[in-house]
FIKOLZA-1660 file (N, C-alpha, C; in steps of 0.1 Angstrom, whole numbers, plus 5000, padded with zeros to 4 digits):
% residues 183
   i   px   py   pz ch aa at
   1 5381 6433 4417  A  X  N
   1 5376 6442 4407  A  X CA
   1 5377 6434 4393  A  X  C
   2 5368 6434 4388  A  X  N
   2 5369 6425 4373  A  X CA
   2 5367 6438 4361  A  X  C
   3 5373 6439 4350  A  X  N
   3 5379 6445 4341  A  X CA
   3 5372 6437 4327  A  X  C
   4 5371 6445 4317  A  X  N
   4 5369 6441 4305  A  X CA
   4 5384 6434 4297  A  X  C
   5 5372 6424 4291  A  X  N
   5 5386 6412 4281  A  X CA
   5 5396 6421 4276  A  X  C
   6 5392 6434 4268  A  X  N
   6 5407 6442 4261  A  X CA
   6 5415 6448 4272  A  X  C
   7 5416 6449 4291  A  X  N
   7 5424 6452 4295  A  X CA
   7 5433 6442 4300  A  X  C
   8 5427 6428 4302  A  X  N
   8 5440 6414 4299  A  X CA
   8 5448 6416 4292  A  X  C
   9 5443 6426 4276  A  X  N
   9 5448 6414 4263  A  X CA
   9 5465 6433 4268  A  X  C
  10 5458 6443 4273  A  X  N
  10 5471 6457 4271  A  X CA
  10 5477 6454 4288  A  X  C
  11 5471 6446 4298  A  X  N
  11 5479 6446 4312  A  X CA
  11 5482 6436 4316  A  X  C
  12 5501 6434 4319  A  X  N
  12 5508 6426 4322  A  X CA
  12 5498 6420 4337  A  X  C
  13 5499 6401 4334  A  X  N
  13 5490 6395 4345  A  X CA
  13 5508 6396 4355  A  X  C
  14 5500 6388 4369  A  X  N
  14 5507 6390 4379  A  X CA
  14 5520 6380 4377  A  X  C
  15 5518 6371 4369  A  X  N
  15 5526 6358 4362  A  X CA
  15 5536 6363 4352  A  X  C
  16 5529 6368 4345  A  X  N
  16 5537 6370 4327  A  X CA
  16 5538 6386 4323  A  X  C
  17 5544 6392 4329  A  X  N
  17 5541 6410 4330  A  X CA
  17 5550 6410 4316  A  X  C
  18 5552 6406 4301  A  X  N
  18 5558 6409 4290  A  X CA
  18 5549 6421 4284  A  X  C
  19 5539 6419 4282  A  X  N
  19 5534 6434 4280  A  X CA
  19 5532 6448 4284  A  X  C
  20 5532 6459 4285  A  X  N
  20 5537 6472 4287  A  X CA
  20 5519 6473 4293  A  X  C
  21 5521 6485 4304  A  X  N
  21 5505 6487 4306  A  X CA
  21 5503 6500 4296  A  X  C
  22 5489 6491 4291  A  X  N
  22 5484 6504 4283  A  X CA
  22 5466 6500 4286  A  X  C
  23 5461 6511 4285  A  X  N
  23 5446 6504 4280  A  X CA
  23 5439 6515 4293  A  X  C
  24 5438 6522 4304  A  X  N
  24 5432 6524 4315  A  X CA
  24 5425 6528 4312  A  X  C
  25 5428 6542 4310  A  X  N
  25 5413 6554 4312  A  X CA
  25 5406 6552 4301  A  X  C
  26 5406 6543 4288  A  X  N
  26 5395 6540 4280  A  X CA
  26 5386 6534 4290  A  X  C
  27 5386 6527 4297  A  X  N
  27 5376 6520 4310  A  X CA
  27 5367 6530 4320  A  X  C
  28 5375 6542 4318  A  X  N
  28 5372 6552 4326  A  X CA
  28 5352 6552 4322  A  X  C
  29 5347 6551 4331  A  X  N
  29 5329 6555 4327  A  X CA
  29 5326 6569 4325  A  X  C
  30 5335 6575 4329  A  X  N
  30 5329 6595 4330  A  X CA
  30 5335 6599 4316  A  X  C
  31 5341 6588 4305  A  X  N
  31 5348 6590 4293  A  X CA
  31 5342 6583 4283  A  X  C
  32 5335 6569 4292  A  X  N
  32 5329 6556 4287  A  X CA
  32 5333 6558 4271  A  X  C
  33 5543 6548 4117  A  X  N
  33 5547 6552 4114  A  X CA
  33 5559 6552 4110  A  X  C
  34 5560 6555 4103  A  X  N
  34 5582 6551 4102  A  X CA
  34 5582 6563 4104  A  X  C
  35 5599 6557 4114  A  X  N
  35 5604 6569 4112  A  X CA
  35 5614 6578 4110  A  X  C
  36 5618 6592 4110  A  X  N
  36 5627 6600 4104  A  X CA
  36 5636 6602 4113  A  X  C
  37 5646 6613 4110  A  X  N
  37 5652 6615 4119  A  X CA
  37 5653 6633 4122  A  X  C
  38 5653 6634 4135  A  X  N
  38 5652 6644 4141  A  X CA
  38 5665 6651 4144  A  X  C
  39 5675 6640 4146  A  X  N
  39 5693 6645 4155  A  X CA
  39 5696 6635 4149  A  X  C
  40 5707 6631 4152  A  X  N
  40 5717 6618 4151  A  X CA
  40 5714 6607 4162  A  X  C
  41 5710 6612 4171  A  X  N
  41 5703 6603 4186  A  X CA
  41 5689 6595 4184  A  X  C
  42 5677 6605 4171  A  X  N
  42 5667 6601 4176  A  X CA
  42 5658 6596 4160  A  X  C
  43 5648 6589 4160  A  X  N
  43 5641 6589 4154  A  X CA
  43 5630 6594 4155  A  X  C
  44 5620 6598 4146  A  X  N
  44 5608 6601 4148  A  X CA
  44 5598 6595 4144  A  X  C
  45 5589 6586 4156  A  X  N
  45 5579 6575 4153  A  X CA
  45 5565 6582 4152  A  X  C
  46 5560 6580 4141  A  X  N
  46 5544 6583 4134  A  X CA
  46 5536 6572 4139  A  X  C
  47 5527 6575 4144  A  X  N
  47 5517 6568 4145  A  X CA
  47 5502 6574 4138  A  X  C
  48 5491 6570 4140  A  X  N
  48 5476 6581 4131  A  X CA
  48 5472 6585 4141  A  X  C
  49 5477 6601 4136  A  X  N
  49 5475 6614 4141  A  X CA
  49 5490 6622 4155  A  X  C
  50 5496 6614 4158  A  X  N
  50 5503 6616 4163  A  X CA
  50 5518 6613 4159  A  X  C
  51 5532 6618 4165  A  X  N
  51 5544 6617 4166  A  X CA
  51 5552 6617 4181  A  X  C
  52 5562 6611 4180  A  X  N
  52 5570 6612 4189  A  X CA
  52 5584 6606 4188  A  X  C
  53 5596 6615 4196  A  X  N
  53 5606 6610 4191  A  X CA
  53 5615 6594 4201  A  X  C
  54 5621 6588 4196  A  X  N
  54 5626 6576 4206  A  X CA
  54 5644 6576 4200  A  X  C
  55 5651 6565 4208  A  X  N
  55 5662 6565 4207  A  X CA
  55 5666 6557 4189  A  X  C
  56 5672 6562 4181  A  X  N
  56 5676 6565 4171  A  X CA
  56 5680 6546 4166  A  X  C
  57 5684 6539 4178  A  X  N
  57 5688 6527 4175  A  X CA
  57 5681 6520 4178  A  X  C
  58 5671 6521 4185  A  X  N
  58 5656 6511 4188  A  X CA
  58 5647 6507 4176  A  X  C
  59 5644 6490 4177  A  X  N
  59 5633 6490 4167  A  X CA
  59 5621 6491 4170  A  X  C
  60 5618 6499 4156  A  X  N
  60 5601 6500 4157  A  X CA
  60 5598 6486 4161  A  X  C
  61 5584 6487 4170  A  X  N
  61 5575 6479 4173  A  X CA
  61 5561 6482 4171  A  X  C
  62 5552 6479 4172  A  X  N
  62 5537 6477 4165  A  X CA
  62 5530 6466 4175  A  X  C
  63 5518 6469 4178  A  X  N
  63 5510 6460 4181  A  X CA
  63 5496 6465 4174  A  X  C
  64 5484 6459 4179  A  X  N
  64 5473 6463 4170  A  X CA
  64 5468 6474 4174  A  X  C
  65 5468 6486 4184  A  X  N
  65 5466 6495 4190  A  X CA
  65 5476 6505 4193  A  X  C
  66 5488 6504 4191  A  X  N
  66 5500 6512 4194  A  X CA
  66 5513 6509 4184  A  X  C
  67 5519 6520 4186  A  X  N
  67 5536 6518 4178  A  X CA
  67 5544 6522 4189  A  X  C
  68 5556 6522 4187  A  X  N
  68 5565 6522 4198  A  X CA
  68 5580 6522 4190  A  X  C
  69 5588 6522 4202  A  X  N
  69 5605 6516 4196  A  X CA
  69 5608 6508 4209  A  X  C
  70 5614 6501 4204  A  X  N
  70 5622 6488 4218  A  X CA
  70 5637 6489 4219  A  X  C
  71 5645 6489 4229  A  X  N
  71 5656 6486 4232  A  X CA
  71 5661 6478 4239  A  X  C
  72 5665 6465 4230  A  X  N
  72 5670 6455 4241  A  X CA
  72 5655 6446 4248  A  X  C
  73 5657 6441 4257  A  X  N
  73 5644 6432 4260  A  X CA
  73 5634 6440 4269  A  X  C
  74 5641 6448 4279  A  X  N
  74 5631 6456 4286  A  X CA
  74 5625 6471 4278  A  X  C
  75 5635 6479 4278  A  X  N
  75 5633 6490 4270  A  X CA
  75 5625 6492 4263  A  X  C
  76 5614 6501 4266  A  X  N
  76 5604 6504 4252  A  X CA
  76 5597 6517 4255  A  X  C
  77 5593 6526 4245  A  X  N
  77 5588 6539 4249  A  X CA
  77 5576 6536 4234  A  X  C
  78 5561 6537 4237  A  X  N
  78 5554 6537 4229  A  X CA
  78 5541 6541 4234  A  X  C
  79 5530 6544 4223  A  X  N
  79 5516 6555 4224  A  X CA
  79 5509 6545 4215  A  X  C
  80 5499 6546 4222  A  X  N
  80 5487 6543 4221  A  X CA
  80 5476 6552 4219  A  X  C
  81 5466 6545 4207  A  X  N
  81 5457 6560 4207  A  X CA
  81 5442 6553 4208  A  X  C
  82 5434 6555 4214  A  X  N
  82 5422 6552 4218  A  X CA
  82 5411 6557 4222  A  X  C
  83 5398 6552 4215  A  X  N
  83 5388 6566 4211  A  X CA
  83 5380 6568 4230  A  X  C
  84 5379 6580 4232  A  X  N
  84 5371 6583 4241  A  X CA
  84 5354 6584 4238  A  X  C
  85 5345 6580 4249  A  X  N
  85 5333 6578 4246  A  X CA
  85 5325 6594 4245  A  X  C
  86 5331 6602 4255  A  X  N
  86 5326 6613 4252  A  X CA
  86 5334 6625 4251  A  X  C
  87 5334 6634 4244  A  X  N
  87 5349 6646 4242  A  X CA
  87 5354 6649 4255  A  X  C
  88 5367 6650 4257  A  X  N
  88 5374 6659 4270  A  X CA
  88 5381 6670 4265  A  X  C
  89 5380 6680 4273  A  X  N
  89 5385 6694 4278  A  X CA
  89 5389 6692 4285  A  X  C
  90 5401 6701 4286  A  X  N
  90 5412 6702 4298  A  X CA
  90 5401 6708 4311  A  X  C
  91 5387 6718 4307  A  X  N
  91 5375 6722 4318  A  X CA
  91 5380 6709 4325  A  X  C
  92 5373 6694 4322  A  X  N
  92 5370 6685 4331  A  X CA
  92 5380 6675 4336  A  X  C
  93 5391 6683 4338  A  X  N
  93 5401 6679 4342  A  X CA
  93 5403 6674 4359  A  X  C
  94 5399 6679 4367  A  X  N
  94 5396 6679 4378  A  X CA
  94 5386 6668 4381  A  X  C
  95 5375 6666 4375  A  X  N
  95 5363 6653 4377  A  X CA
  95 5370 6642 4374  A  X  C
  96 5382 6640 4360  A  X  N
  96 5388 6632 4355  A  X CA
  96 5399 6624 4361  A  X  C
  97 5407 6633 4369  A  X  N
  97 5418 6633 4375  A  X CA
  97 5416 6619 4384  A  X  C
  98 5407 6620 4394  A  X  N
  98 5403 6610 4410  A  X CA
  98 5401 6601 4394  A  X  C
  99 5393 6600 4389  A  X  N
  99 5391 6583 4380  A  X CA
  99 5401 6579 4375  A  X  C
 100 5410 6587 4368  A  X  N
 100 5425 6583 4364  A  X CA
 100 5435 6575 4375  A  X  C
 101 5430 6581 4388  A  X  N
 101 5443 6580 4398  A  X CA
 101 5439 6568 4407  A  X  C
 102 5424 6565 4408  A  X  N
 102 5417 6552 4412  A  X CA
 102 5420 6536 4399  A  X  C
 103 5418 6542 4386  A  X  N
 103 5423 6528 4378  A  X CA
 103 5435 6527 4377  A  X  C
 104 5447 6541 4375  A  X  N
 104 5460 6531 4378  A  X CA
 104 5463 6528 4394  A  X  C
 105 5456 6532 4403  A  X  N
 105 5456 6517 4418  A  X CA
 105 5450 6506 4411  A  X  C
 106 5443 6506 4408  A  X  N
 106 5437 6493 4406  A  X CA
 106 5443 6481 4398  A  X  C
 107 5447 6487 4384  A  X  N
 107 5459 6482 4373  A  X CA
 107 5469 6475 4381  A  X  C
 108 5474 6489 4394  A  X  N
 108 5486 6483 4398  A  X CA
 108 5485 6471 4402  A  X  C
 109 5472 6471 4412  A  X  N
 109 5471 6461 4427  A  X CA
 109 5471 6449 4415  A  X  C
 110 5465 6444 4403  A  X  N
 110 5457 6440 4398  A  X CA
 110 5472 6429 4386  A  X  C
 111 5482 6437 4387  A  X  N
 111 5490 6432 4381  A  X CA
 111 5504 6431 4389  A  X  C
 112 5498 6432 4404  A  X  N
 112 5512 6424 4413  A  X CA
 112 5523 6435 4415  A  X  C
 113 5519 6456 4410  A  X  N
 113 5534 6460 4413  A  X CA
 113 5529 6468 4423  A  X  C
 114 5535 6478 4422  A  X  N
 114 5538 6494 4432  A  X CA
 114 5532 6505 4421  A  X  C
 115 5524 6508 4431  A  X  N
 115 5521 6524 4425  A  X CA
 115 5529 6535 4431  A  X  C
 116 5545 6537 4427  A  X  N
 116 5550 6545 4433  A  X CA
 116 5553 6557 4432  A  X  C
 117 5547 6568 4423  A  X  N
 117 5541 6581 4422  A  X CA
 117 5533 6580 4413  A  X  C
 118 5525 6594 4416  A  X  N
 118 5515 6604 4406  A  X CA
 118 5517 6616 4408  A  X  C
 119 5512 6620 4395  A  X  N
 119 5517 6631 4392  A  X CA
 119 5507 6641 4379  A  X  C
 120 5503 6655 4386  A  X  N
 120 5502 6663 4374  A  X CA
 120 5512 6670 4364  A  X  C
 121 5515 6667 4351  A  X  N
 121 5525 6677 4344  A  X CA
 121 5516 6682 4331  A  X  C
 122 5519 6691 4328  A  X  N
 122 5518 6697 4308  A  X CA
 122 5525 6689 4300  A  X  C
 123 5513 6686 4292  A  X  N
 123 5517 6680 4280  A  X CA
 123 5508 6689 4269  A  X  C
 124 5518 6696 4258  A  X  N
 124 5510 6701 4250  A  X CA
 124 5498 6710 4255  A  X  C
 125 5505 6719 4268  A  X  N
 125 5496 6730 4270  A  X CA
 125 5483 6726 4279  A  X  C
 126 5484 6717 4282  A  X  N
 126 5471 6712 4292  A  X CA
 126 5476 6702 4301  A  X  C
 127 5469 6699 4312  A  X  N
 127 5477 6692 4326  A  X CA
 127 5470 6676 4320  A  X  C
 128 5478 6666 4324  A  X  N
 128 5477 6654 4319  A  X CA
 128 5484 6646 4337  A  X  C
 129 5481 6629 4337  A  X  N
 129 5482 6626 4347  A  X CA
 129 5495 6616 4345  A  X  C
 130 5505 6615 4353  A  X  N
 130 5514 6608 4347  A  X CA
 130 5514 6597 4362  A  X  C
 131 5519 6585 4359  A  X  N
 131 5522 6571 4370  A  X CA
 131 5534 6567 4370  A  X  C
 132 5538 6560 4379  A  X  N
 132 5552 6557 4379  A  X CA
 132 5548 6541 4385  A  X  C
 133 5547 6531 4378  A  X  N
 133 5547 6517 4384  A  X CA
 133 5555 6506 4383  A  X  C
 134 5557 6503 4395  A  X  N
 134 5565 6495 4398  A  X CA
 134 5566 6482 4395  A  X  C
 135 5574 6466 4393  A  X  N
 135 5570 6455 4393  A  X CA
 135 5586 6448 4389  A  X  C
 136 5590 6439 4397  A  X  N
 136 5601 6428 4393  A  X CA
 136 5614 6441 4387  A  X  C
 137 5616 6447 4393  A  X  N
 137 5632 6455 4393  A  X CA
 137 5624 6464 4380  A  X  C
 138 5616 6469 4376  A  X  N
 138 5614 6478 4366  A  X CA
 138 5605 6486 4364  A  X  C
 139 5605 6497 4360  A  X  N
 139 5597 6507 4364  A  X CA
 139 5588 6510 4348  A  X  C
 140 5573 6513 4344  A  X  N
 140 5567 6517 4337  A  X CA
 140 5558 6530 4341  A  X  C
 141 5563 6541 4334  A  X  N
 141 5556 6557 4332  A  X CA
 141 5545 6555 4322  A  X  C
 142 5536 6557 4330  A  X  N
 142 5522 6558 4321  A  X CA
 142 5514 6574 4322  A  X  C
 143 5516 6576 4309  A  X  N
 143 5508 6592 4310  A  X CA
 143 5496 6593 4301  A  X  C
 144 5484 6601 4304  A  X  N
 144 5475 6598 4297  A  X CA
 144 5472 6613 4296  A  X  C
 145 5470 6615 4274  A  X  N
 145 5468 6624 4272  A  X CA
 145 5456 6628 4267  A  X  C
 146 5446 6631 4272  A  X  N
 146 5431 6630 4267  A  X CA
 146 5431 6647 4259  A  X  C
 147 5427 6638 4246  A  X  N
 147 5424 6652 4237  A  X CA
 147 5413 6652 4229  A  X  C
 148 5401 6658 4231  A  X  N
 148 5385 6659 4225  A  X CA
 148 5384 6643 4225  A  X  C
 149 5378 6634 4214  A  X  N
 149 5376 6622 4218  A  X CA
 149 5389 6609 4216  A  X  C
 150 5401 6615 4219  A  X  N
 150 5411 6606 4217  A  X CA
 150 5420 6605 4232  A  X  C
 151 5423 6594 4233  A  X  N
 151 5430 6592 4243  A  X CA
 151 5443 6588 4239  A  X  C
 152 5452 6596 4244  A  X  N
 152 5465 6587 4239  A  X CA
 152 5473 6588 4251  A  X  C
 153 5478 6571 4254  A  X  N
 153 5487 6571 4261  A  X CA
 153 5500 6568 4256  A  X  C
 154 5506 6576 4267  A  X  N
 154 5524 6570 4262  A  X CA
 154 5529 6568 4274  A  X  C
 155 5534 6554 4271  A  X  N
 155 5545 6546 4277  A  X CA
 155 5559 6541 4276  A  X  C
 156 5563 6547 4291  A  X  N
 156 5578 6542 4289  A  X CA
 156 5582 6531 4301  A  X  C
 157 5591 6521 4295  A  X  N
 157 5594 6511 4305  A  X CA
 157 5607 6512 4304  A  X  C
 158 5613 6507 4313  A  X  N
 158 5628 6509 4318  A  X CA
 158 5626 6501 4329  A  X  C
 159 5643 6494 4333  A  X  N
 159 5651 6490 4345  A  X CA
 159 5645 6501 4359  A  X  C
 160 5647 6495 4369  A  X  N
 160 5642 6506 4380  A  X CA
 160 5653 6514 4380  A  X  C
 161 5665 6511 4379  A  X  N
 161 5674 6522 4378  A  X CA
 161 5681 6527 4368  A  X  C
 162 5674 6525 4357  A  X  N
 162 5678 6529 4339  A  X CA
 162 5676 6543 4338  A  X  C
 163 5682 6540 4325  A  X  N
 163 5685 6554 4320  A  X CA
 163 5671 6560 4318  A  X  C
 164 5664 6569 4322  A  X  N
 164 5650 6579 4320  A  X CA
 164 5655 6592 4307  A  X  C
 165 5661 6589 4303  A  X  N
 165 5660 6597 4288  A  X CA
 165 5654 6598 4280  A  X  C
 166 5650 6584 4276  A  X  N
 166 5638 6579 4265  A  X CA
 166 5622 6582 4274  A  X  C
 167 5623 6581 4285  A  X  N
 167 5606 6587 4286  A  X CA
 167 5608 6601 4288  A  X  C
 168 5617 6606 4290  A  X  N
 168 5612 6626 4292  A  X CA
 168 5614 6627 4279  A  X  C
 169 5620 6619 4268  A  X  N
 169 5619 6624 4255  A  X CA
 169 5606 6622 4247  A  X  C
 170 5599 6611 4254  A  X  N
 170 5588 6606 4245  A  X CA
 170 5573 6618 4251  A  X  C
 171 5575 6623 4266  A  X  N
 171 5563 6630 4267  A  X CA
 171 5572 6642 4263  A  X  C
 172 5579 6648 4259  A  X  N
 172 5583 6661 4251  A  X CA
 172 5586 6663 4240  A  X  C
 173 5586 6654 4232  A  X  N
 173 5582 6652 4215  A  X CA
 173 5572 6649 4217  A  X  C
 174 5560 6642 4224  A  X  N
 174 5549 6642 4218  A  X CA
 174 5543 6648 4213  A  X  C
 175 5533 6648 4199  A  X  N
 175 5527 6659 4197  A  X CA
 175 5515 6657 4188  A  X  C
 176 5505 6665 4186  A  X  N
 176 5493 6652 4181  A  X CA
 176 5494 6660 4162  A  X  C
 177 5489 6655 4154  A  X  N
 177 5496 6657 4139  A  X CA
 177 5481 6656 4133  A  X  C
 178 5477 6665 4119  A  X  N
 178 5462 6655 4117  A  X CA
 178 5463 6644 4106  A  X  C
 179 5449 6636 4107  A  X  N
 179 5451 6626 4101  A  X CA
 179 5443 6627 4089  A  X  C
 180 5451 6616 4078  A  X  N
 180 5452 6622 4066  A  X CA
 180 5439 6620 4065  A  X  C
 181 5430 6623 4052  A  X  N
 181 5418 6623 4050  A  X CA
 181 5414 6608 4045  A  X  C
 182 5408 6603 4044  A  X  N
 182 5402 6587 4037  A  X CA
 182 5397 6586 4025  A  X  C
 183 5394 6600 4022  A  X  N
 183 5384 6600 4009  A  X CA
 183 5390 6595 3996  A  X  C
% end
């Protein structure tokens, strides 16, 4: 299966898996911040148009498409926001679903791990698709939250047997915020 140049530059190759997967369901054809504090535990990371909270001692990270927080070398819980080609409704949720659950097989096969669950959950009141993939002792949760023409994913990476705190925190602070005006 061959993939466009911007899913190289967001999916770890089978050699050098240092980057986090991000980038899928923008591919999909049927679709074609600093931060504060919340508790003593957490911070709260802004991104445009969105929030979410991470562990309190992680640093922010940034790439050209996403913010995030890092802990340590593996550890990282971060969102990505990316425009959809045509608006989604939770309606077309069901036509969406098989395309979502066909590219992260493909992702997987495609970067050497395990696709080792899927999964429907609520996020923000509408069902969203969440992954659990596997690769060299460490596990990345990739959830994809399609809202009107925005896709946002959030990802969490962790040890295969690490602490999962930081991703149930990151899809339950998620929350989408509006963005400021330009004018």
């Amino acid at each position: 299966m061959s993939f466009p140049s911007w899913v190289r530059w967001s999916f770890p190759c089978a050699h050098a898996r240092k980057q986090a997967i991000v980038g899928a369901a923008s591919a999909l054809a049927i679709l074609g911040g600093c931060g504060g504090s919340s508790d003593a535990d957490a911070q709260v990371v802004r991104g445009r148009g969105f929030t979410f909270e991470a562990p309190a001692a992680w640093e922010l990270v940034r790439t050209p498409r996403a913010i995030g927080a890092q802990g340590g070398d593996v550890d990282l819980v971060q969102v990505t926001r990316l425009p959809l080609a045509r608006a989604y409704s939770d309606a077309l949720f069901e036509r969406v679903r098989p395309e979502l659950d066909r590219a992260a097989a493909a992702l997987t096969a495609e970067t050497g791990g395990k696709l080792e669950s899927r999964r429907t959950i609520e996020v923000l009141g509408e069902r969203v698709r969440q992954y659990d993939l596997g690769f060299d002792g460490k596990l990345e949760q990739l959830t994809f939250v399609l809202r009107g023409t925005t896709n946002f994913q959030l990802l969490c990476r962790r040890e295969q047997d690490g602490d999962d705190e930081p991703c149930k925190r990151l899809v339950a602070s998620f929350a989408v915020v509006p963005v400021p005006s330009t004018r």
